[in-house]
C-alpha positions as CSV (number, residue, x, y, z in Angstrom):
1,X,34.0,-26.1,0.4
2,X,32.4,-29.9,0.3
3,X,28.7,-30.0,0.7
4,X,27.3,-32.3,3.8
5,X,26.9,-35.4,3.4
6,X,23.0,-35.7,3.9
7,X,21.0,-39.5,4.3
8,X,17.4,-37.6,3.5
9,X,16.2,-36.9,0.1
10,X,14.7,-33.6,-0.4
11,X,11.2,-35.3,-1.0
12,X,11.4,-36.5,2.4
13,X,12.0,-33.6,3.8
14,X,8.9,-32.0,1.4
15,X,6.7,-34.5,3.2
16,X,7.7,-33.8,6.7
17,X,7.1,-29.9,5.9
18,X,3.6,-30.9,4.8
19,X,2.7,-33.0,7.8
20,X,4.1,-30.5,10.3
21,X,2.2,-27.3,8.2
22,X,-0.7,-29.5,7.8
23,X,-1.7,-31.5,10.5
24,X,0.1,-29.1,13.1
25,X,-2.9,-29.4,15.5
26,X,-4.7,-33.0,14.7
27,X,-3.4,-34.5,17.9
28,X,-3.1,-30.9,20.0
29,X,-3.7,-32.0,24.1
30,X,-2.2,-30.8,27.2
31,X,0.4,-33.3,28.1
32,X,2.0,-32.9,25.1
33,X,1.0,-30.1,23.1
34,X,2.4,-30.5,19.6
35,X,4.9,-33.5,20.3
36,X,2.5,-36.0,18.6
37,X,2.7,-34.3,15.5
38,X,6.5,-33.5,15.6
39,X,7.0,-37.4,15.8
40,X,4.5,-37.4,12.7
41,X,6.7,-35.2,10.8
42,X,9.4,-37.4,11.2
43,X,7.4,-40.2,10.0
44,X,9.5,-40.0,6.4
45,X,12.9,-38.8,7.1
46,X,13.3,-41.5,9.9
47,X,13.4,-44.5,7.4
48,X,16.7,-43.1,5.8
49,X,18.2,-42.1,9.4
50,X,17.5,-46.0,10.7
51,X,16.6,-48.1,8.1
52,X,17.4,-51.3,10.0
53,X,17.5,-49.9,13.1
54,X,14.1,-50.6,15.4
55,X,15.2,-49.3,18.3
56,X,17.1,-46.5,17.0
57,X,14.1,-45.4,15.3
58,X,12.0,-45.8,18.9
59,X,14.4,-43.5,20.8
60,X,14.1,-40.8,17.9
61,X,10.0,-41.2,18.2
62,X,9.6,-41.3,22.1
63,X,12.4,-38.1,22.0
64,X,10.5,-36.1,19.3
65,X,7.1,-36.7,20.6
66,X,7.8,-34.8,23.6
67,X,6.4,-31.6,25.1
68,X,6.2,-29.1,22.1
69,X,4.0,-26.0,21.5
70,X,5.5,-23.2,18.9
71,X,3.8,-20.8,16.5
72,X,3.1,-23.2,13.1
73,X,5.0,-21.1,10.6
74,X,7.3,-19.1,12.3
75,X,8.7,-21.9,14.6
76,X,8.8,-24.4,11.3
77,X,12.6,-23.2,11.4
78,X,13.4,-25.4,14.7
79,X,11.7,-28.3,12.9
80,X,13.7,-27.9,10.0
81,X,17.0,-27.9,13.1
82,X,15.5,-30.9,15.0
83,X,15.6,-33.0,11.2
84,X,19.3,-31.4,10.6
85,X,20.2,-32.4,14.1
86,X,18.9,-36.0,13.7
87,X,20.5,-36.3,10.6
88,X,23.6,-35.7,12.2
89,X,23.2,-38.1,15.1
90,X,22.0,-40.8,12.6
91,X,25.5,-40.1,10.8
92,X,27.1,-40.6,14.4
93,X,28.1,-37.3,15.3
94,X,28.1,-36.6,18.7
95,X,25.1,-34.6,19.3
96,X,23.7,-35.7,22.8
97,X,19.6,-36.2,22.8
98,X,19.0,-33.7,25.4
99,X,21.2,-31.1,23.7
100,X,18.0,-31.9,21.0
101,X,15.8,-31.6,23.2
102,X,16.7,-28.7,25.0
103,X,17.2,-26.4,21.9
104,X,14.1,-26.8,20.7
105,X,12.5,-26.5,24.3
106,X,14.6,-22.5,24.2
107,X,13.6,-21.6,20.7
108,X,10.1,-22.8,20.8
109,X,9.2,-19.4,23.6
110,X,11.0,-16.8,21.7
111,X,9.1,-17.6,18.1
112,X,6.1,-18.5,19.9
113,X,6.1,-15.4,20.7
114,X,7.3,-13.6,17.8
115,X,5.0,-15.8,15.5
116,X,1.8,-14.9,17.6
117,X,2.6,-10.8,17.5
118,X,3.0,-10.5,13.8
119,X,0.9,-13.3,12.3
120,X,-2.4,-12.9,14.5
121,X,-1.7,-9.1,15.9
122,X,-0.2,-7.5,12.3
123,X,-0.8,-9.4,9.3
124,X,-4.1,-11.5,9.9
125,X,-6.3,-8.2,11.4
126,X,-4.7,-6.0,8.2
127,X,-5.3,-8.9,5.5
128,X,-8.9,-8.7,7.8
129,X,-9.4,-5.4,7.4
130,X,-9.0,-5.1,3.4
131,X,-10.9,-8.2,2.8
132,X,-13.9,-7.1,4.8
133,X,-13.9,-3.6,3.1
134,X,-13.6,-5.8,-0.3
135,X,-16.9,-7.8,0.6
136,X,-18.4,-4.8,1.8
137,X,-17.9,-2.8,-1.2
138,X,-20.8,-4.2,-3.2
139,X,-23.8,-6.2,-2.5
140,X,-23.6,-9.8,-2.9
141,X,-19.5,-9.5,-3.0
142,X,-17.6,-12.6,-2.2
143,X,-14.3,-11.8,-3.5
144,X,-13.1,-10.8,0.0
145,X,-13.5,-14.1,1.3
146,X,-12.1,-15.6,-1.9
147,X,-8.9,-13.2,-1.5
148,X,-8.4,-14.1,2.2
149,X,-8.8,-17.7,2.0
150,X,-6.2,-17.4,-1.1
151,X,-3.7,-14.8,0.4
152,X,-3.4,-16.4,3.9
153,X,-3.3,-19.8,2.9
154,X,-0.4,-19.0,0.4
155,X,1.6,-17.1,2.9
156,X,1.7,-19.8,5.5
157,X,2.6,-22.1,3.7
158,X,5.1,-20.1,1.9
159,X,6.6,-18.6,5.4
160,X,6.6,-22.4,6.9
161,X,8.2,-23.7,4.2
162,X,10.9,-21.3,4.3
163,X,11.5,-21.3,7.8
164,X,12.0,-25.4,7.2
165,X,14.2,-25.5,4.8
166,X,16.3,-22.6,6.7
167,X,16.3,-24.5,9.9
168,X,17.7,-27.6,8.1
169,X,19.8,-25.9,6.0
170,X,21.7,-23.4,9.1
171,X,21.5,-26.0,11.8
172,X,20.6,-24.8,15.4
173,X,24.3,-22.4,14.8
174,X,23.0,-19.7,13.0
175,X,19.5,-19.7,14.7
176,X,21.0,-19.5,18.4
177,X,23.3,-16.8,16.4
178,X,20.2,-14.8,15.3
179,X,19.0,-14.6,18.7
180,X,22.3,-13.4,20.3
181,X,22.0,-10.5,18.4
182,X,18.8,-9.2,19.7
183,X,17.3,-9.2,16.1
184,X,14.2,-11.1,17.4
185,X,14.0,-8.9,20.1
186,X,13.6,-6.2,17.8
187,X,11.3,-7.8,15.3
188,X,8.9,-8.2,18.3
189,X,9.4,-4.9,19.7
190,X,9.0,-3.1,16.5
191,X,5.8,-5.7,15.9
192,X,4.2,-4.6,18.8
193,X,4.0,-1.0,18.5
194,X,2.8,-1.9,14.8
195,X,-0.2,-4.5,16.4
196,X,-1.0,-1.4,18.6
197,X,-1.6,0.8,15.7
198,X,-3.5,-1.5,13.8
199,X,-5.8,-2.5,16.8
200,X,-5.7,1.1,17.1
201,X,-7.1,1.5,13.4
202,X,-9.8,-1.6,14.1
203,X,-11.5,0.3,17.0
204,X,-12.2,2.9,15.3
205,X,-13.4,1.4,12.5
206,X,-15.3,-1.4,13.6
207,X,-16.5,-0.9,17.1
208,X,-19.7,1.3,17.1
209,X,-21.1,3.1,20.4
210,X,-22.9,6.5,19.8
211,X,-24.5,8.2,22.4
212,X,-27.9,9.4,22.0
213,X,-28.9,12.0,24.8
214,X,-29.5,15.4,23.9
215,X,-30.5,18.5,25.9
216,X,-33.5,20.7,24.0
217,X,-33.8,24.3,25.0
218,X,-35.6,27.0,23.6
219,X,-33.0,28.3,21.9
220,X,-30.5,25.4,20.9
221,X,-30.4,21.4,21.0
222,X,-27.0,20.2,22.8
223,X,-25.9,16.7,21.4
224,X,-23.7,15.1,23.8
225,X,-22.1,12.6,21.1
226,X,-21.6,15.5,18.6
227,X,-20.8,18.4,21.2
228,X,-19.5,16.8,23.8
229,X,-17.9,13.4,23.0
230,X,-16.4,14.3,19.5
231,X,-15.0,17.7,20.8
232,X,-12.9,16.1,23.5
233,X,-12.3,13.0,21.5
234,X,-13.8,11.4,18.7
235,X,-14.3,7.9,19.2
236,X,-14.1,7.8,22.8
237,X,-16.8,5.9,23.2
238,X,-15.2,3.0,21.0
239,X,-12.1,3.4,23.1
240,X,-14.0,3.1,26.2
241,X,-16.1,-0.3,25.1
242,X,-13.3,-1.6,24.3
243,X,-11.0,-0.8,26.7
244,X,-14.0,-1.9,29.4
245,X,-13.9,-5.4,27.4
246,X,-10.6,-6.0,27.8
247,X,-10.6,-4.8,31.6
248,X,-13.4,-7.5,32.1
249,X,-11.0,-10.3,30.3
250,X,-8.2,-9.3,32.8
251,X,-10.6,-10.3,35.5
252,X,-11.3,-13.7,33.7
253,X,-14.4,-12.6,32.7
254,X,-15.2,-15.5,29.9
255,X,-16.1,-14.0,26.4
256,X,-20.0,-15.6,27.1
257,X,-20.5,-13.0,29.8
258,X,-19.1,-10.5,28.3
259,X,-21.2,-11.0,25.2
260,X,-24.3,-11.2,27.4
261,X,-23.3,-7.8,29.5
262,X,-23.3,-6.4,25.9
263,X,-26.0,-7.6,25.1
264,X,-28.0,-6.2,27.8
265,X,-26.6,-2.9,27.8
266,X,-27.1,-2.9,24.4
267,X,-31.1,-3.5,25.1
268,X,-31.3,-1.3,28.1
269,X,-29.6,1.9,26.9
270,X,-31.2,2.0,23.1
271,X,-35.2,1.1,24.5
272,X,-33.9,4.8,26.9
273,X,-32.0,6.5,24.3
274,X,-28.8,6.4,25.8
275,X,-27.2,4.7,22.8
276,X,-28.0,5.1,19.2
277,X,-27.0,4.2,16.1
């Protein structure tokens, strides 16, 4: 089978990788989200598409620069599409702008949302979790910081670049394909419950409400964390802070308030002895 004829050198594509990875939100604002940066990307690949071509190259801009807003690594794919789609148009197939447009307006939801539920709800809180017990483990320890910065720097850029050059390779075809199928529907379903769990695993671990009342007799002393709370269920109290946090973010509580409610509870119940630590 012949290879496709391609107009953009693999080092072109490299740097419009790097620019969309790198500079995703330099020019981020609400009228257009990401579509500065998209047209950035296209920066190099567009003087092999129109080389003497001015107003070609100003329809491909003012197109590419649109409304955009995507997940950075996971929707690098329908970058890698849009480039393989202009190709294609700047070899004169007939690929109608808005068809552009459009898919990357219908992907752009769908990894958004994927990207968001296993990047920041799975794989940033667990890389979290070990790095902090890493720092934690000895005094003066940095090499939890040092593995983080390392680790999630290396995987973005290692996912992004993947997702690129798999978008340009495939073409919008096997993308649109892959979401046919209900595989992303999966991925996200299955990511979910795991975010759960590990939110799940972060309460308990890093949230810290003990309650400090006790009830002396003659005979006995009746803890109410100890007897009470951690009988029924241990960590409630956790569970119920946080739980009460999130209730006050579902009424648009902003996080300043909530911080200050915390705070103040925080002063009020351990000056009475309601809360301990």
């Amino acid at each position: 089978m012949a290879e496709k004829k391609r107009l953009i050198p693999r080092k072109a594509l490299i740097r419009a990788w790097l620019i969309w990875e790198t500079f995703p939100q330099t020019c981020y604002n609400y009228e257009r989200m990401m579509g500065q940066v998209v047209a950035h990307m296209f920066a190099p690949p567009i003087k092999y598409l129109y080389k003497d071509k001015p107003e070609k190259r100003k329809e491909l801009m003012k197109r590419e620069s649109e409304f955009f807003n995507v997940h950075v690594e996971f929707g690098a794919c329908i970058l890698g599409m849009a480039v393989a789609m202009e190709e294609q148009k700047a070899m004169e197939e007939d690929i109608p702008s808005e068809f552009i447009t459009n898919i990357k307006t219908s992907l752009m939801g769908p990894l958004a949302g994927v990207g968001d539920t296993i990047w920041q709800g799975v794989v940033i809180p667990i890389l979290l979790a070990i790095c902090i017990d890493i720092t934690r483990s000895g005094s003066g320890n940095i090499w939890g910081s040092v593995v983080y910065a390392v680790v999630i720097l290396a995987a973005a850029y290692g996912l992004s670049y993947a997702n690129f050059m798999f978008g340009y390779r495939a073409g919008s075809e096997a993308i649109m394909d892959f979401l046919e199928k209900g595989t992303l529907n999966k991925i996200l379903k299955g990511a979910s419950v795991m975010g759960c769990m590990v939110m799940g695993g972060l309460i308990v671990n890093y949230v810290n409400c003990i309650c400090g009342i006790e009830v002396v007799s003659s005979t006995s002393v009746f803890n109410f964390q100890k007897d009470f709370f951690d009988v029924i269920m241990p960590n409630i109290l956790p569970l119920a802070v946080t739980m009460g946090v999130y209730g006050l973010l579902k009424k648009r509580w902003s996080s300043i308030k909530i911080i200050l409610l915390i705070i103040a509870i925080g002063i009020v119940c351990g000056f009475t002895g309601i809360l301990t630590f």
